[in-house]
N, C-alpha and C positions, 0 to 999 in steps of 0.2 A: 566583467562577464567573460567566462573562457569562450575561445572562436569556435565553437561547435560546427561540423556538416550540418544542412539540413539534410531530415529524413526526410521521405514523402509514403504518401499512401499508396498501397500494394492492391488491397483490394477491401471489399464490406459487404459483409453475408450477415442477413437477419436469422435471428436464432432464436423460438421459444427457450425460455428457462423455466425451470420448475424445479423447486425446492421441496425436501422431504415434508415438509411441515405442511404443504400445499399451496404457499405464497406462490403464482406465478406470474412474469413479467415480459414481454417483446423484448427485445437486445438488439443492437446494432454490432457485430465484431469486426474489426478494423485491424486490416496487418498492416508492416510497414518496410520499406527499405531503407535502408542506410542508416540503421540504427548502430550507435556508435560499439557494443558492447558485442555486436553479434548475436545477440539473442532473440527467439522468439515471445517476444511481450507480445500482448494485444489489449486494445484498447475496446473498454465494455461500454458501448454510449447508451444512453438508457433516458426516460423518457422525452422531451423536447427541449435540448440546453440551445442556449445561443450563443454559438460556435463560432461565429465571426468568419472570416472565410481562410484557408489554409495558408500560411505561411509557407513559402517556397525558397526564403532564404533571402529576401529584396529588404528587411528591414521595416520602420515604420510600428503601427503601432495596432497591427492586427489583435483583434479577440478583443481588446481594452476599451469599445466604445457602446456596447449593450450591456444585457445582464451578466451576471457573473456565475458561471457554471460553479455546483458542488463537483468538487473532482474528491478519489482517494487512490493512494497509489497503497495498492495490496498485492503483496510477496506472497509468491505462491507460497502456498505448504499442503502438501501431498499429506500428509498426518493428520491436520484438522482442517481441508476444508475438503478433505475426497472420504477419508474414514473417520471424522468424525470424534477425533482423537480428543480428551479432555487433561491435555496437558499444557493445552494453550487455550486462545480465545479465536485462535485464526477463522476456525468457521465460523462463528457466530457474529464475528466484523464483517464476514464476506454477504453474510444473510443480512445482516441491519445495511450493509451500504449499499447492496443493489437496491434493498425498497427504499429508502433514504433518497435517494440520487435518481432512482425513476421519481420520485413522487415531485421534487423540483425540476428534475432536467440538469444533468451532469456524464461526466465519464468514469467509470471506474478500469483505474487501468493495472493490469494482471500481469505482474511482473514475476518472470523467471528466476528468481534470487531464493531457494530455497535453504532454509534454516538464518535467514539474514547472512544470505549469498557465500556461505559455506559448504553445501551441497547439502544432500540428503543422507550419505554413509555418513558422513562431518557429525549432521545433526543427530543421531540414532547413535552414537560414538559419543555425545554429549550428552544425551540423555541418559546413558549408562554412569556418566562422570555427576550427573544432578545427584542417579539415585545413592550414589556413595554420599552425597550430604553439597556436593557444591550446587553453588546456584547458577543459570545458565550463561551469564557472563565469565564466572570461573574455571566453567566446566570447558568454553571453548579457548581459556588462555591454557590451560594444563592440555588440552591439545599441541600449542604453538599457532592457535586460530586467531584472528583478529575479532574483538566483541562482538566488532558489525560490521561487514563487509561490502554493503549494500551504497551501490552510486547511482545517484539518479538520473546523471546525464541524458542515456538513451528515453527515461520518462520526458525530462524536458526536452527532448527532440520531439517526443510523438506528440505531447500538447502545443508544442509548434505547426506540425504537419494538420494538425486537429481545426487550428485558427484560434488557440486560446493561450493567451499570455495572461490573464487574470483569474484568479478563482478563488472560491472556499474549500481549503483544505480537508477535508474528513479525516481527521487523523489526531491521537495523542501522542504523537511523535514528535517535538520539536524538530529533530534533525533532518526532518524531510522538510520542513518548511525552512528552513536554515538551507540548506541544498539547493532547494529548487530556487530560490531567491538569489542566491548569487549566483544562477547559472540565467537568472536575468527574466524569471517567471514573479508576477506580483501576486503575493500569496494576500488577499483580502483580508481574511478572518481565518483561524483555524478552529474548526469546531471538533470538541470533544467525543470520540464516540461511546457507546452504553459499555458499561462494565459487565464484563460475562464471567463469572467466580464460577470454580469449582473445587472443590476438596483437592484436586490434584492440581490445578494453576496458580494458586493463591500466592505459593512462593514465588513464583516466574512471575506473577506481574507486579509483587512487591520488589525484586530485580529490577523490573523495568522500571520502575518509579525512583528506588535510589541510585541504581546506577547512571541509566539515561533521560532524567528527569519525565518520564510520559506523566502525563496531565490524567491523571487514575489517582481516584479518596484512599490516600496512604490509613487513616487511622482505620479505615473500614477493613482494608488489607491487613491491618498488624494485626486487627481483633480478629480476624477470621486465623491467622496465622498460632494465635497464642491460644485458639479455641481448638 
């Protein structure tokens, strides 16, 4: 496990949320310092998880002796989860995991990495290389991009700071449970989340499926692809 700083808690303001659709939820939002990366993440705690008490760096075996909070670590994306955009699924993960994670008690934590930590010019620069026919892995190497950019580190600092070394992952991402686990967080179970298809993402998460293995019905993907 690499020797990471501990982060610690900054400060936590309750926030109604309200979602277009008219789901609404209470929020806990949580800053943090000393997060490894520099960035402003924040961590979205949402309805009663059991948090164990903050790790401040002493060791031991904090967050690992209660329940196991649903956590999901969600990258931002200013495209689809602020406008709505239908070239990804990113809003409609962000709407299923906050009710998901209030309705058991978990953290959903909002990570600054946008376009899978390539920026935002990066990603709109690659959506222009999709529309030429590549797919969104291709489109950031004919950049000079890296596939994924994205390090979990600073997440596993703030589920330190949080009191949780244990959890259920929300995610079809192996690579973040792979990450978080050798940075010394015991990933429980990863649970799958809903598939959100539309006429314009169906190739982007048939990408995701054979490039980066995500846990997404490949044969549902191709028929929609070949329809």
């Amino acid at each position: 496990m690499p020797d990471t700083p501990a982060a610690t808690q900054r400060a936590r303001v309750r926030v109604p949320l309200r979602f277009p659709d008219g789901y609404s939820v209470d929020a806990e939002l949580v800053t943090f310092h000393g997060l490894a990366d520099g960035r402003e993440h924040i961590a979205v705690v949402l309805g009663e998880p059991d948090l164990g008490e903050p790790d401040l760096g002493a060791g031991g075996e904090v967050g690992a002796g209660g329940g196991v909070p649903l956590v999901r670590l969600h990258s931002e994306c200013l495209t689809g989860d602020v406008f709505g955009s239908a070239r990804c699924d990113c809003g409609p993960q962000l709407r299923e995991a906050v009710e998901r994670i209030a309705r058991t008690g978990g953290v959903l934590l909002y990570l600054r990495q946008e376009g899978r930590g390539i920026g935002l010019y990066n990603k709109l620069d690659a959506y222009a290389l999709q529309d030429q026919g590549l797919d969104t892995y291709e489109a950031n190497a004919a950049l000079g991009l890296p596939e994924d950019d994205r390090d979990y580190t600073a997440a596993a600092q703030m589920l330190r700071a949080l009191g949780i070394t244990r959890l259920d992952l929300l995610s079809n991402n192996p690579d973040k449970a792979g990450q978080l686990r050798d940075l010394g967080i015991t990933v429980h179970e990863r649970v799958p989340t809903g598939v959100f298809t539309t006429p314009h993402n169906v190739r982007y998460l048939r990408a995701k499926v054979l490039q980066t293995q995500h846990t997404l019905p490949l044969p549902e993907l191709t028929d929609l692809t070949a329809g």
